[in-house]
C-alpha positions as MATLAB code, in Angstrom:
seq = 'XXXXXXXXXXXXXXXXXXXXXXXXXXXXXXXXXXXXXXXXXXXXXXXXXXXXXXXXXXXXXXXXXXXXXXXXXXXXXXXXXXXXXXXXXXXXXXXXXXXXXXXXXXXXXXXXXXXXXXXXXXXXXXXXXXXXXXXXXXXXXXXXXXXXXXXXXXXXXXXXXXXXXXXXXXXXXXXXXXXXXXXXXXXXXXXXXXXXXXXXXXXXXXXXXXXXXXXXXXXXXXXXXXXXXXXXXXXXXXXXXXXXXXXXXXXXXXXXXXXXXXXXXXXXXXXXXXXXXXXXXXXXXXXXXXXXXXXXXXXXXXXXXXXXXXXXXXXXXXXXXXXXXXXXXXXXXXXXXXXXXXXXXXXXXXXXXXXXXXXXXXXXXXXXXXXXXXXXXXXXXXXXXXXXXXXXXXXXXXXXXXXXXXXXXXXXXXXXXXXXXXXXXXXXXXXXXXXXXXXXXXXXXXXXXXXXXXXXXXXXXXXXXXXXXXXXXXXXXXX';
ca = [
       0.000    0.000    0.000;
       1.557    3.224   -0.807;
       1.726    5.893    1.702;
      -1.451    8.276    0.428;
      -3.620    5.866    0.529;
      -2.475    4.185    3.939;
      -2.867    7.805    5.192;
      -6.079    8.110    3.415;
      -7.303    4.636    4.892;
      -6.428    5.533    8.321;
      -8.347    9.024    7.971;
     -11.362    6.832    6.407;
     -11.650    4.109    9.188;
     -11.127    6.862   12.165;
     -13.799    8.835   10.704;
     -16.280    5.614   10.180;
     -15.938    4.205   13.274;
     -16.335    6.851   16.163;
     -19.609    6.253   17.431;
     -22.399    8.586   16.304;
     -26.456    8.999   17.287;
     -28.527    9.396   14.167;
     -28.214   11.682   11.852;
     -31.249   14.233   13.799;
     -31.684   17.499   14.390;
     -32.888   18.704   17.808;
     -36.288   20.289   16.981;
     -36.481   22.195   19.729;
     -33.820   24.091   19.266;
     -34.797   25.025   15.985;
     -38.317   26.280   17.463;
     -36.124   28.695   19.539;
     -34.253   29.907   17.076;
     -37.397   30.899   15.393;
     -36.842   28.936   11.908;
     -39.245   25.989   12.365;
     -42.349   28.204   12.279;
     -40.831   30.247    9.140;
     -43.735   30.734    6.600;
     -43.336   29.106    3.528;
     -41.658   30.888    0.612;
     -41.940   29.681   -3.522;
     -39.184   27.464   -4.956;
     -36.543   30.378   -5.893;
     -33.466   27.872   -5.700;
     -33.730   23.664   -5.537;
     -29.973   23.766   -5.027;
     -28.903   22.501   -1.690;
     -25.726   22.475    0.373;
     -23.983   19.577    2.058;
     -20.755   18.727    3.863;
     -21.003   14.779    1.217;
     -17.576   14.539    0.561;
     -16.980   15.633   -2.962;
     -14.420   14.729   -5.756;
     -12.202   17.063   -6.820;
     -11.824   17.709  -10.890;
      -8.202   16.497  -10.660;
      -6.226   14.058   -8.770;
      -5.188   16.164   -5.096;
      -2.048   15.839   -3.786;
      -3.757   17.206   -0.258;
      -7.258   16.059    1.345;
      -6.845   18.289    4.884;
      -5.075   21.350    6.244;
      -3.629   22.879    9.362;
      -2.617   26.439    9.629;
      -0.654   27.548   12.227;
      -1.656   31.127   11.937;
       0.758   33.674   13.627;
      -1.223   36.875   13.821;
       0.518   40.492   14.699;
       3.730   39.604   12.347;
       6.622   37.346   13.103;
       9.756   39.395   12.023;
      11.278   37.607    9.346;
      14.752   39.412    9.534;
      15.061   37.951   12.953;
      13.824   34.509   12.192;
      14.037   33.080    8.541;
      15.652   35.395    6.317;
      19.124   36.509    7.414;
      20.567   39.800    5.894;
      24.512   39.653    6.877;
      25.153   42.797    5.341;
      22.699   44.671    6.969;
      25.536   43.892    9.933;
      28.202   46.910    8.594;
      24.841   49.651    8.540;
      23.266   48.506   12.025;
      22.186   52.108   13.491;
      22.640   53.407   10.653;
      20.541   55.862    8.529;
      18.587   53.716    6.189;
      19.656   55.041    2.428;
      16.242   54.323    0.831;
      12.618   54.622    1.088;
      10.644   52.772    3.501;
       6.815   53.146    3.980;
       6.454   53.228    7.935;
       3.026   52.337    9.547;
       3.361   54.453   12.281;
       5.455   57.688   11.587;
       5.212   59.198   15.137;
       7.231   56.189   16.402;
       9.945   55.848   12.806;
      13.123   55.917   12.694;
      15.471   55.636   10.269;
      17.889   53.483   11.862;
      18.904   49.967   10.563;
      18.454   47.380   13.280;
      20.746   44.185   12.047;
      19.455   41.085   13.963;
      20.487   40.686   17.785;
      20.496   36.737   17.147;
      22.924   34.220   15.465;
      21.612   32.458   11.955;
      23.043   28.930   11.155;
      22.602   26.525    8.550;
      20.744   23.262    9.604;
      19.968   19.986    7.798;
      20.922   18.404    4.679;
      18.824   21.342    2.611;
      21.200   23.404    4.463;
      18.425   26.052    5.011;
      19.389   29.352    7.286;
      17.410   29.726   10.572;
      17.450   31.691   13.719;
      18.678   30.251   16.659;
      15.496   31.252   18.011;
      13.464   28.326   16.661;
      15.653   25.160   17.591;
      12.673   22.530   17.296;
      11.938   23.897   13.566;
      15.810   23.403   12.691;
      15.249   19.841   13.163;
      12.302   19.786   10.394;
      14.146   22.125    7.943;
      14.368   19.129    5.569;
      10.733   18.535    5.787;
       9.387   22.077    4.613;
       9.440   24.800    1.893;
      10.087   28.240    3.751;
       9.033   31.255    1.261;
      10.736   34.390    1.637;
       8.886   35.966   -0.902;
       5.268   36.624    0.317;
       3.726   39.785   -0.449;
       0.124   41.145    0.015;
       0.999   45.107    0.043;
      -1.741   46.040    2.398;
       0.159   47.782    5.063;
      -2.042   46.676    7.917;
      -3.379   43.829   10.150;
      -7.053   43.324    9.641;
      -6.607   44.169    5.349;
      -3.793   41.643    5.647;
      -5.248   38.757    6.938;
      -8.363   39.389    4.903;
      -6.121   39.049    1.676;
      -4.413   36.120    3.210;
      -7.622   34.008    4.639;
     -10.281   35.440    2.002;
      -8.427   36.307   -0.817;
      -9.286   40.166   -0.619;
      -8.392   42.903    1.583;
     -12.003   43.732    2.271;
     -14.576   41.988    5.431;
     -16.968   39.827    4.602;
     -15.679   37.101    2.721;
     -15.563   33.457    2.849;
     -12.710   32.267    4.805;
     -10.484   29.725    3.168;
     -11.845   26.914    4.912;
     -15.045   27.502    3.990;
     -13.571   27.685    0.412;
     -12.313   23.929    0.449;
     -15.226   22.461    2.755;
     -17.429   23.593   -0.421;
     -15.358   22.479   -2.602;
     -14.465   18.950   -1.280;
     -17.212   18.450    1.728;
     -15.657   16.266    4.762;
     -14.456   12.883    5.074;
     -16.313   12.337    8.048;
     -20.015   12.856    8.969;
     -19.074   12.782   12.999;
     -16.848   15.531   13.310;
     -17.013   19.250   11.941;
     -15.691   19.880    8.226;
     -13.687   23.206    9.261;
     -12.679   23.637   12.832;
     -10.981   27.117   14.455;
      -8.768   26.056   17.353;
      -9.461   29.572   19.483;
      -6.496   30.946   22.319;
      -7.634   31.040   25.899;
      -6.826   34.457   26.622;
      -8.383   36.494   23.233;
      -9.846   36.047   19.856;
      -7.226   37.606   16.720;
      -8.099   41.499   15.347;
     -10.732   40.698   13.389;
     -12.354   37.684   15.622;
     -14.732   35.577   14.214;
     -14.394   36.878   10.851;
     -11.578   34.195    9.865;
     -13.729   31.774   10.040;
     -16.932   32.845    8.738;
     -18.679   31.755    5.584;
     -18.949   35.083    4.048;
     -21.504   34.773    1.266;
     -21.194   30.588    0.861;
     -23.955   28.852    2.864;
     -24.087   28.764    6.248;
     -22.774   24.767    6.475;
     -19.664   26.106    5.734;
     -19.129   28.310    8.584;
     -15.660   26.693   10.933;
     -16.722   25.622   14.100;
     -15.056   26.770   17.318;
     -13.269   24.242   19.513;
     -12.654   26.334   22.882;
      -9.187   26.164   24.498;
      -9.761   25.532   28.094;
     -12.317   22.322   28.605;
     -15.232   21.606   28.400;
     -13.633   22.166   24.709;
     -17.186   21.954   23.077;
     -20.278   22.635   25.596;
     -23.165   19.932   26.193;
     -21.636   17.025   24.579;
     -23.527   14.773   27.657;
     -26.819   13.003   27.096;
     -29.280   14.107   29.394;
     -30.020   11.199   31.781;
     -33.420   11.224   31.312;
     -32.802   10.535   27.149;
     -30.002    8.337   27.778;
     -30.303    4.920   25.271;
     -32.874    4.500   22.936;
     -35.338    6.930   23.933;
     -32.613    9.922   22.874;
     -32.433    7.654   19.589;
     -36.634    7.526   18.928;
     -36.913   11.077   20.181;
     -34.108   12.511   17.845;
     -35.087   10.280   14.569;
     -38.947   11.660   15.013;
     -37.959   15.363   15.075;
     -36.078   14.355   12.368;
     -38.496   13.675   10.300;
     -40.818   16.621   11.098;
     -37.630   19.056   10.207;
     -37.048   17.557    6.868;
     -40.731   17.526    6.018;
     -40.710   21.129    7.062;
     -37.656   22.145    4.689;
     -39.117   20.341    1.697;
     -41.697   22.796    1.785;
     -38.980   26.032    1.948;
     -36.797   25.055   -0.708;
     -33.603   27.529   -1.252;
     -34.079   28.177    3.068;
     -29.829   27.533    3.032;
     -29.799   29.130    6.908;
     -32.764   26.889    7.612;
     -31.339   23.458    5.876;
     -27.790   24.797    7.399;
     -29.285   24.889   11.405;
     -30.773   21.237   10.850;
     -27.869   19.772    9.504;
     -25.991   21.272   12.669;
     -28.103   20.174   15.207;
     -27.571   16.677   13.714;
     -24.044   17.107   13.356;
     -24.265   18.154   17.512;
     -26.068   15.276   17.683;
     -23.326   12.505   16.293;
     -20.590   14.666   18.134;
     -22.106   13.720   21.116;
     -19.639   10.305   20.590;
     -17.001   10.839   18.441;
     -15.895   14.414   19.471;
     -15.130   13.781   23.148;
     -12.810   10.829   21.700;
     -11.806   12.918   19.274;
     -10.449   15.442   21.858;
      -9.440   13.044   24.757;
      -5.566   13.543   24.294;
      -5.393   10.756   27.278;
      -4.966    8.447   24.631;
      -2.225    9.901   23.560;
       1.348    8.410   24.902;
       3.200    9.792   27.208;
       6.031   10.287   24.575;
       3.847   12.118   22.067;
       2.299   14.279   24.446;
       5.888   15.160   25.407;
       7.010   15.996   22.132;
       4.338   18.321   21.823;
       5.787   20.124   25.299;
       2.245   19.073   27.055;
       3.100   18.949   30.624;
       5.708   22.054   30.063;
       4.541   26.070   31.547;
       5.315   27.723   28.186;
       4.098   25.354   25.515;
       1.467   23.271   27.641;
      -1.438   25.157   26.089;
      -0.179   25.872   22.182;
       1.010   22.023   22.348;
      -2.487   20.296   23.277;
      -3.950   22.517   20.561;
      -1.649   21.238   17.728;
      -1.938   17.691   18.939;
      -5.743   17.781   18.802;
      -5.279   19.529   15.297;
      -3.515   16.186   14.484;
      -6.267   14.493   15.892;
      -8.880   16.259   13.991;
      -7.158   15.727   10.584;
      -6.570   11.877   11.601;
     -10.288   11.553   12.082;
     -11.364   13.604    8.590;
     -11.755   17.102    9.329;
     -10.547   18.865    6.054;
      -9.675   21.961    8.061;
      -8.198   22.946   10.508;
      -6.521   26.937   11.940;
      -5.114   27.354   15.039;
      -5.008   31.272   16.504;
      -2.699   32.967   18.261;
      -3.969   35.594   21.048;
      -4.469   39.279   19.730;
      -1.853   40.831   18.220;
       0.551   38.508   20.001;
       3.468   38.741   16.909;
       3.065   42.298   16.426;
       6.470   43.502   17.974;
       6.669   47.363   17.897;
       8.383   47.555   20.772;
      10.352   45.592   22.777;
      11.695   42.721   20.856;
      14.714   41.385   22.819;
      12.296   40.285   24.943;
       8.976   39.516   23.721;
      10.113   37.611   20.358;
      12.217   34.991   22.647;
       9.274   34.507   24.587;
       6.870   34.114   21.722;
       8.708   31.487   19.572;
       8.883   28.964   23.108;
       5.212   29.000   22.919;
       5.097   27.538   19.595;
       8.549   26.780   18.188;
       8.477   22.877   19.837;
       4.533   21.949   19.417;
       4.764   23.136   15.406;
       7.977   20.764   14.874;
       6.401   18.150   16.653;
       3.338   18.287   14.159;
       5.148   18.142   11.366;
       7.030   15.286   13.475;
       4.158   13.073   14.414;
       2.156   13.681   10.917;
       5.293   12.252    9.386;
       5.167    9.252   11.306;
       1.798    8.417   11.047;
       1.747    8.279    7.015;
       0.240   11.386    7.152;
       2.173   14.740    5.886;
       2.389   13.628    2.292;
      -1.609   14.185    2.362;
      -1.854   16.716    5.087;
      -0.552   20.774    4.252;
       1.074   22.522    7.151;
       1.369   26.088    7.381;
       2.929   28.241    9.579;
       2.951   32.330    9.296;
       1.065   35.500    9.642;
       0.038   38.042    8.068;
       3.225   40.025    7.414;
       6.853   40.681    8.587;
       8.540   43.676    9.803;
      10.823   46.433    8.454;
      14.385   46.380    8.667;
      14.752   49.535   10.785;
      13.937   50.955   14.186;
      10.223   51.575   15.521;
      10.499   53.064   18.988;
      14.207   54.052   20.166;
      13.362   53.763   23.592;
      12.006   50.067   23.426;
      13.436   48.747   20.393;
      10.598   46.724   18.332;
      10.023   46.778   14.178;
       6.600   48.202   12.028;
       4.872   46.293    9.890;
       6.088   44.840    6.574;
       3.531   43.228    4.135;
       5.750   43.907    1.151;
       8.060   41.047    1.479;
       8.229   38.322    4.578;
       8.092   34.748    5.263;
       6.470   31.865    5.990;
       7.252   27.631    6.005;
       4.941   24.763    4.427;
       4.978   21.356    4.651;
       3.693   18.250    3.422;
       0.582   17.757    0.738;
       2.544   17.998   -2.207;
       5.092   20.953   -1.283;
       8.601   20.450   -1.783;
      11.215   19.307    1.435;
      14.219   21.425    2.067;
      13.625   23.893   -0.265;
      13.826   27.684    0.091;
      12.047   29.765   -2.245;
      12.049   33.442   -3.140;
      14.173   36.631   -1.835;
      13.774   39.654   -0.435;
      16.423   42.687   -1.078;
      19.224   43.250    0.947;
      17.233   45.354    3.259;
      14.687   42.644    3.577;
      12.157   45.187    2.940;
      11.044   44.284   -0.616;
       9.917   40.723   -1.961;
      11.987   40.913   -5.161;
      12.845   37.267   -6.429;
       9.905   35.107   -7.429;
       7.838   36.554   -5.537;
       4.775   34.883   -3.893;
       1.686   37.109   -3.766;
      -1.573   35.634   -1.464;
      -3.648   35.317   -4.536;
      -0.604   32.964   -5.753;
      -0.826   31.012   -2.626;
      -4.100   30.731   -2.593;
      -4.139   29.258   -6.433;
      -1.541   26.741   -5.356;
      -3.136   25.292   -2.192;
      -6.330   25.121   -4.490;
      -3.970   23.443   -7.214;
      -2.937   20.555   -4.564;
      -6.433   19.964   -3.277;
      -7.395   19.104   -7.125;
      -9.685   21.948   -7.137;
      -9.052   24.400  -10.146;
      -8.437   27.743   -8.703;
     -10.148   29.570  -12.117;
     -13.483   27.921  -12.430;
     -14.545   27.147   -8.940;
     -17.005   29.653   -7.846;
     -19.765   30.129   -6.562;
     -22.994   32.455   -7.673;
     -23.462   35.568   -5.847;
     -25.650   38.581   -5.907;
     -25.767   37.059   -9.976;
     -22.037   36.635  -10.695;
     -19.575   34.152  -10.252;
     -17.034   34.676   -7.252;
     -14.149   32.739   -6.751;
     -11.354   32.469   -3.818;
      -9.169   34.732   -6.322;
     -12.491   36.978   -7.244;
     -10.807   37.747  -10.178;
      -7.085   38.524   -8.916;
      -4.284   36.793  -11.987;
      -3.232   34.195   -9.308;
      -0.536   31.597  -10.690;
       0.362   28.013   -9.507;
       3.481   28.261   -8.343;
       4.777   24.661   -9.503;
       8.564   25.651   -8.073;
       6.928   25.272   -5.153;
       5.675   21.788   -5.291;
       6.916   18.319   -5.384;
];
């Protein structure tokens, strides 16, 4: 058996074989919620929306996702894309044009990197010896110095990065390839957001939201602190069968209801979730029980540890998820947590021990399970940082969405390979240059889906992922 489809058969039989109630939908629920008692409305649309799993138009190379999602702006200078010379002008006027976020705080001054850059593995890729867990899985990853989206601040840039466009209101990617492929498994949600405990990102729920697909698509929130998802117990009183006979009678009043509301997407969208709530109640407390794990794995993950206790249990259950069939899955950082405009020396450090070990180990323990040929990793935010000073007095960078960095792995990306440049300054992306709508044409590209003809009709015109942006495969990238 080759490894895809030993991965693939692993997903498959996890995902069959967690227990599940019915597929129901708790009535009740939809009574309160005012949508059961909606009046009839004519037959506009017979289209419907399901989470089926779907085959793509061409053979993937990926069937699930997790992205590591490092929102505020990891500084690239100081972590992936050393710039010796910068060395020789380090306090130094800057002899070009920079475009600084906030003037009040600029300064001209270079600011060469405080830490030491090495070369590690056989790909002999450079890293900061800030990240020692991710030097071990340089071989394993393409790191991009080239990204670009040119939107000069955090909410426009992660819109461009997760939606495709600068601009609120669009379907996040997830949503994208949970239309476009459904889920392997009917137990479990689709597209899952792994939330921090202490905040949501700058623009919250909005990077997961189904913009302007149905509502089915929407990611589902997995909290951080337990009870991860609420009500997951049976009450006593329905315990057995009668749960079983109650939930497969409302059932069938709901779906007799939405034959006669045809094109009601919200309505056919809040019964299929109370049924999905309904299997959950099985397979997603085993799904999220990391007491099965060993005592090894957890380790590797830094479960047990003060600084990576947290960040680790979250990328192990990502594993999890993606073992089970979820297509999806993005982990969040707390608000603004990368966005170093002040005091670097200090906060950076801390920053990469939260999530330097648990990211290697996921790239680790998806490796060893037959699972990171078929599984994309992705680890970055939405920008980098400029080259010079922002705030004399407590030393920190401004943004940089012109050129930065960011590592993938598995699904059909090449190992130990390092794409792209930025200019000496690391200030401009200038050699093949990765723009989002690029990236987001590729990671269609591997999940078979073709990035110019899947769309989907809105407000009477086809909208895509790209919405019309020239996006390009980029096939260097790629195995």
């Amino acid at each position: 058996m080759s490894h895809e489809s030993s991965s693939n058969s692993r997903r498959q039989f996890l995902a069959n074989s967690t227990y599940g109630v019915a597929s129901v939908a708790l009535g009740s629920l939809l009574q309160q919620d005012k949508l059961l008692a909606a009046p009839a409305k004519p037959p506009l649309e017979q289209e419907s929306f399901n989470l089926t799993q779907k085959t793509p138009v061409e053979p993937p190379r990926a069937n699930a996702m997790i992205s590591l999602f490092m929102q505020g702006g990891p500084s690239h200078h100081d972590l992936f894309d050393p710039k010796p010379e910068m060395q020789k002008w380090h306090m130094k006027p800057f002899p070009g044009k920079i475009k600084y976020d906030n003037a009040a705080q600029a300064s001209s001054k270079i600011y060469a990197t405080p830490w030491k850059f090495d070369k590690y593995g056989q790909s002999g890729m450079d890293v900061s010896e800030l990240l020692p867990h991710f030097q071990e899985i340089v071989d394993d990853v393409t790191l991009i110095r080239s990204m670009h989206t040119g939107v000069n601040n955090h909410g426009q840039s992660i819109y461009a990065l997760n939606s495709g466009r600068s601009l609120k209101g669009r379907p996040a990617l997830g949503s994208w390839l949970t239309y476009g492929l459904g889920s392997e498994t009917q137990n479990l949600p689709a597209y899952v957001a792994l939330t921090d405990p202490t905040s949501l990102p700058v623009t919250g729920v909005d990077l997961w939201s189904n913009g302007f697909l149905p509502s089915i698509y929407q990611g589902t929130v997995v909290r951080s602190k337990e009870p991860r998802i609420l009500n997951l117990d049976v009450p006593h009183h329905l315990k057995g069968n009668t749960q079983a006979n109650y939930l497969n009678f409302l059932q069938e009043i709901n779906q007799n209801h939405l034959k006669d509301r045809p094109g009601e997407h919200d309505l056919d969208a809040r019964i299929s979730s109370y049924e999905l709530a309904a299997r959950m109640q099985g397979s997603a407390r085993e799904a999220l029980d990391l007491s099965q794990e060993t005592k090894a794995t957890q380790e590797m993950y830094g479960i047990g540890q003060k600084e990576t206790d947290e960040y680790g249990k979250r990328c192990l259950i990502a594993r999890r998820l993606v073992e089970r069939g979820v297509r999806c899955v993005q982990l969040f950082n707390r608000y603004q947590l990368w966005d170093h405009h002040g005091n670097i020396l200090n906060l950076l450090p801390a920053h990469c021990r939260i999530v330097d070990q648990p990211s290697a180990a996921l790239v680790k323990d998806l490796k060893q399970r037959g699972l990171l040929d078929s599984t994309i990793v992705h680890w970055g935010g939405e920008m980098g940082r400029l080259p010079v000073i922002q705030n004399e007095k407590s030393i920190g960078r401004d943004h940089n969405t012109y050129g930065f960095s960011q590592w993938m792995a598995g699904g059909g990306f090449k190992a130990g390979y390092t794409h792209g440049a930025t200019d000496e300054w690391g200030h401009h992306a200038v050699e093949d240059v990765v723009n989002h709508y690029d990236y987001h044409a590729t990671l269609l590209h591997l999940f078979g889906l073709d990035p110019y003809s899947f769309t989907f009709r809105n407000n009477g015109r086809e909208q895509s992922l790209l919405d019309g942006q020239q996006g390009k495969v980029v096939n260097e990238l790629l195995t």
